[in-house]
N, C-alpha and C positions, 0 to 999 in steps of 0.2 A: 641531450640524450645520454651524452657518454658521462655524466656528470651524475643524472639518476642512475643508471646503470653500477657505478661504480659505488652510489649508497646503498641500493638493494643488496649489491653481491659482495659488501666488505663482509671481513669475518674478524672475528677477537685474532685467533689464531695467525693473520696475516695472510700467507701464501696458503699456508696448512689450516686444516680444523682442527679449530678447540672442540671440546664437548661440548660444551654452554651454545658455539657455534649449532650444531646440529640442533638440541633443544630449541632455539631460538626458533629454527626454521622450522620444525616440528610444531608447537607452539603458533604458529602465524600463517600455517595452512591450515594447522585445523581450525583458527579464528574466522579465515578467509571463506572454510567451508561452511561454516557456522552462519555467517553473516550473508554470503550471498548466494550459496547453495540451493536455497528456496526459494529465493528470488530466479534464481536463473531454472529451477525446475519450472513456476508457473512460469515465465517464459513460454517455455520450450513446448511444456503439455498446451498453451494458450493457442499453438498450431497441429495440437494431433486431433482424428476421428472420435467421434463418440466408440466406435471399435477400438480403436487403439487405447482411447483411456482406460477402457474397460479390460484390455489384456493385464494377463498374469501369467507370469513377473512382470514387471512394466518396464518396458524401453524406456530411455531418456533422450532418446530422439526419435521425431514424429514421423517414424514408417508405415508406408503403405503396402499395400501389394501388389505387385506390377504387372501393367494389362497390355494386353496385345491384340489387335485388332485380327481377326480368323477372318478367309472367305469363306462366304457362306452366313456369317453369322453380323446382325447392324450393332449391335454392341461390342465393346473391348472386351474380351473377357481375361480372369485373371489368370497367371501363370503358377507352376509350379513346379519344385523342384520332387521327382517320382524316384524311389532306390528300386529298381530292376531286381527282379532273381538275380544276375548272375554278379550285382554287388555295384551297377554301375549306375550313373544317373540320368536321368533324361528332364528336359523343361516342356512342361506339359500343360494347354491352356484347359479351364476348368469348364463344360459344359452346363453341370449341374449336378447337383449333389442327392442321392436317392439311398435314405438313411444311413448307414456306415460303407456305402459306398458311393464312387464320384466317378462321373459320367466326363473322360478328359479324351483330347486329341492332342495329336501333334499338330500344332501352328502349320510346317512345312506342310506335311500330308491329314488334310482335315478327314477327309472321307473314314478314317478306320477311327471307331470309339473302342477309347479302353477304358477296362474298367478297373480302378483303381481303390482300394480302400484307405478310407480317408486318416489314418494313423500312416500310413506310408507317404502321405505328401506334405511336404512344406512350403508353405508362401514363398515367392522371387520377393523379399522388400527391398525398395528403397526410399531416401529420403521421399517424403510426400507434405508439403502444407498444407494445411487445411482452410485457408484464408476466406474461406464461406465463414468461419468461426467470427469473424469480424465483419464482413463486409453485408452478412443476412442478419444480426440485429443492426447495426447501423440503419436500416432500409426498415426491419418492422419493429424497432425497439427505439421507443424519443428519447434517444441518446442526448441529442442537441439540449432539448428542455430540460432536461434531468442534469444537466453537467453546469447548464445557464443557472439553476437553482443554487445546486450545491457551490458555483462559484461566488453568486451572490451572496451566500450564509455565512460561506468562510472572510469574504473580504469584511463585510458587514463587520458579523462576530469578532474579529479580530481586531477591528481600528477600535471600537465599541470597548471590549477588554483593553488596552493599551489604554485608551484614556480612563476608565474606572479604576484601571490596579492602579496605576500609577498616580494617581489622585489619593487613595487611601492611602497607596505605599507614602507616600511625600506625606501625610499627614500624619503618620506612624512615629517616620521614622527624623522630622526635623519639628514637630509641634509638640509641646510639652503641655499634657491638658491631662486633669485628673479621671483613672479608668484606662489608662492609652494599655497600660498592661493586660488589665483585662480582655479589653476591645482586643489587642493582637490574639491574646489566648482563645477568646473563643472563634478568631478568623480558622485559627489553628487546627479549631479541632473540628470543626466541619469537614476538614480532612479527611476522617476517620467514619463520614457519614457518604455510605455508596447511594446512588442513584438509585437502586430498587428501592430505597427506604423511604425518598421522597417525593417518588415520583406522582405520587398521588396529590398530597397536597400541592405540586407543580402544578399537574392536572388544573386541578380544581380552580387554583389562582389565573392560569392560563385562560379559562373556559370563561371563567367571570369578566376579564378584559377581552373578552369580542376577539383575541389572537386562537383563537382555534382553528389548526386547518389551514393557517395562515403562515408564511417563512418569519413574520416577527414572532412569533411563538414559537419557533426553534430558536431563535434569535438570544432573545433577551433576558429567559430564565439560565444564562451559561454564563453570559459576560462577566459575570462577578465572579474570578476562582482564587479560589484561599492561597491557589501553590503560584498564582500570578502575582499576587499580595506581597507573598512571603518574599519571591525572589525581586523583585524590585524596591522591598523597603532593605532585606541586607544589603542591598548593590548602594544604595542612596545613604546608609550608615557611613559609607568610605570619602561620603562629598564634604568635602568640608564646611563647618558652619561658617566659617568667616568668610567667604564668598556669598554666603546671602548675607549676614551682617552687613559687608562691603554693600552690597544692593539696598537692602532697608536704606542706608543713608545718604545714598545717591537717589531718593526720592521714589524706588520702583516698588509698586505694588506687587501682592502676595502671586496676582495671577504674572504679572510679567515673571519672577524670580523663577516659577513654577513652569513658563513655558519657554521661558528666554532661558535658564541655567539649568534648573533640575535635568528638563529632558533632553539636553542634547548631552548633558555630560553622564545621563543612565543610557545611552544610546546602545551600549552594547548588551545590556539586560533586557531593554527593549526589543533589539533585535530577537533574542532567546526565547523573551516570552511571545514577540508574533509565532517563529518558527512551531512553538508546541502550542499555540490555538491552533494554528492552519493544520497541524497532524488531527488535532483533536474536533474539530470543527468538521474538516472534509473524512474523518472516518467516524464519524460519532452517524450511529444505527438507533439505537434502543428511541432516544428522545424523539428523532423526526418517524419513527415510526408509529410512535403515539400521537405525538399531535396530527401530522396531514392523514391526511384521507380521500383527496381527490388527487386522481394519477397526475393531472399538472402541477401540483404542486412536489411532487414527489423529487425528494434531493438522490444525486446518483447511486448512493448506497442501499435507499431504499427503493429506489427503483430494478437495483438487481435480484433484489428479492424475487421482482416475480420471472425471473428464471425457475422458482424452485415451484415445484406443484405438491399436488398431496401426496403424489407417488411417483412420482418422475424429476429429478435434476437437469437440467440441461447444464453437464457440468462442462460442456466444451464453449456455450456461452458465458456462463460465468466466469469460466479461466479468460477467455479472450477480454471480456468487460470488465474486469478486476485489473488486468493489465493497464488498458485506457486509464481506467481513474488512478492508477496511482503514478501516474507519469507528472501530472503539475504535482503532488507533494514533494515527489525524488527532487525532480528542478528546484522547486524552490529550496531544500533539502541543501543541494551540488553547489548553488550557490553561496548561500547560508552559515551553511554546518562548523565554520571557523568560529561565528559568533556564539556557537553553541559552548569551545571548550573555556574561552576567555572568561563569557559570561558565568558558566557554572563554576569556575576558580573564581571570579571574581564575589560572588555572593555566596559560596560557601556550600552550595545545593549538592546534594547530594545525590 
C-alpha cells in the first residue's frame, strides 16, 4: 500500500511541485472524470425515484423526502422545512396540497393545520434508495431468460469468431497462394461497409436458412469480422516461419501446426479479439432486434427495450437493468484488460 501510495503521489519536482507536476494531475482527473464519471452517474441515478430522476437540476445522489409518521394520520407523511414571517424555520409534516397552497401540521401538535404556500416549503431530504428499481423487474421482468440468451450468444459467438478469424488470419498471413493480396483487401474494406447497408440481404439470407427468430441467427451472420481478421493475421506476421518449417519436417500436419503452434503463440491476440466480441456481442442491439421476435428468445438488450413505451420510459428501470447487464462485460473487462494493451502494440491496431 505504502508502495502504490508512493507511485500515485511522486512528483517531477521531488518534495516541491514542478509545473508539469500540477498538469499531470489536472490531466488525469479530468481522464478519471471522463472515463468513470458516467459510469458512476448510472450507478448512482440506477437507485433514485422516477421523482428524483425527473427533478431539475438533478442531484447526484438518490434523495428522498423524509416522512414522519403524525397521529392521527395511517400513513407517513412527508416533512418540510416552512420560513416563518419573522425569518425563522420550522419542520412541518405535509397534509395535502390544495393548489398553490399546502395543508401542513406540526408532527408535535397535529390538531392546528397551517396553511402554507407551497413556494415557502422545502423538502427535509435524505439519502433514500430506491431498490424497488431492481428488485420489481426482477419479479415482472424474465430477467433470468434474457441474460441466459445473451449469455449463450456471447459465448457462442465468440469461440465461433476465435476459430474463423484465426483460421483466415493463419492463412493470410503464413500461406503464399495467388490473390492473398486481394483476398486481405477486400476483408479490408468491408470495414468501411455499416450494418444498415446490409442488413437486408442479412435479413434475407437468414430467413432462407430456417434461423429466423432463432439465437443461430444472431449468431452466425457476426462471427466472420474483418477487424478480428486483420488483428490476428498482424499478430501471426511476428511468428516466425521457421518454427512451422521446423514442424513440416518433423512430420506434423497443416492442422496440428495450426492448433499445436499458431494458436498458443497468437494467445494474446486472441485474448484481445475474445475481449471485443464479448463487448460487441453482449451490446449488439440493431441485429437481435431484427431477427427474434418472440419474447423468449429476446437477448438482454433487447429485452430492455420493452421498458420504453410509446409514451412513457420507465427510465428508473432501465437505469437499474442497464446496470445488471453490464457487470459480466466490466468482469470480464478487470480481468482481461492487460491483454488488451500487449495485444494492440503487438499487432500494430490502432
Amino acid at each position: 500500500m505504502t508502495a502504490l501510495a508512493t507511485f500515485i503521489l511522486r512528483r517531477r519536482g521531488g518534495t516541491g511541485w514542478h509545473w508539469t507536476d500540477v498538469l499531470a494531475y489536472i490531466w488525469l482527473a479530468m481522464g478519471l472524470v471522463l472515463m468513470f464519471g458516467p459510469v458512476l452517474w448510472l450507478v448512482v441515478s440506477s437507485f433514485k425515484s422516477p421523482g428524483a430522476l425527473a427533478e431539475f437540476p438533478p442531484t447526484f445522489l438518490p434523495l428522498g423526502t423524509q416522512t414522519a409518521m403524525v397521529q392521527g394520520h395511517d400513513n407517513p407523511l412527508p416533512l418540510y422545512r416552512v420560513v416563518q414571517g419573522d425569518g425563522t424555520e420550522r419542520v412541518l409534516a405535509q397534509v395535502r396540497r390544495v393548489g398553490i397552497m399546502a395543508q401542513m401540521i406540526d408532527p408535535g401538535n397535529p390538531d392546528t393545520v397551517i396553511r402554507v404556500p407551497i413556494d415557502k416549503r422545502m423538502p427535509v431530504r435524505e439519502i433514500s434508495l430506491a431498490t424497488t428499481n431492481y428488485s420489481e423487474p426482477l419479479q415482472q421482468f424474465d430477467f433470468v431468460r434474457y441474460f441466459q440468451n445473451s449469455l449463450f450468444v456471447t459465448i457462442t459467438a465468440t469461440l465461433i469468431t476465435l476459430v474463423v478469424n484465426s483460421m483466415a488470419a493463419y492463412a493470410l498471413s503464413k500461406y503464399e497462394f495467388k490473390g492473398r493480396t486481394a483476398v486481405l483487401g477486400i476483408i479490408l474494406a468491408t470495414l468501411m461497409v455499416p450494418l444498415s447497408v446490409i442488413v437486408v440481404p442479412l435479413y434475407l439470407v437468414v430467413n432462407s436458412l430456417n434461423l429466423f427468430d432463432t439465437l443461430w441467427g444472431v449468431i452466425l451472420p457476426t462471427v466472420a469480422t474483418p477487424t478480428g481478421v486483420f488483428l490476428l493475421r498482424q499478430y501471426m506476421l511476428t511468428i516466425p516461419d521457421e518454427l512451422l518449417d521446423a514442424a513440416r519436417m518433423d512430420k506434423a500436419s497443416e492442422w496440428q501446426i495450426y492448433w499445436r503452434i499458431i494458436l498458443p503463440l497468437a494467445a494474446p491476440a486472441l485474448a484481445v479479439l475474445a475481449i471485443f466480441s464479448v463487448m460487441w456481442r453482449w451490446n449488439d442491439f440493431l441485429w437481435p432486434l431484427i431477427v427474434l421476435s418472440r419474447k423468449e428468445n429476446y437477448t438482454l438488450q433487447v429485452g430492455l427495450n420493452a421498458f420504453s413505451g410509446e409514451l412513457n420510459v420507465q427510465w428508473h428501470y432501465v437505469l437499474a437493468m442497464t446496470v445488471l447487464s453490464i457487470i459480466p462485460v466490466a468482469v470480464i473487462f478487470l480481468f482481461l484488460q492487460r491483454y488488451i494493451t500487449a495485444g494492440i502494440a503487438n499487432t500494430g491496431l490502432k
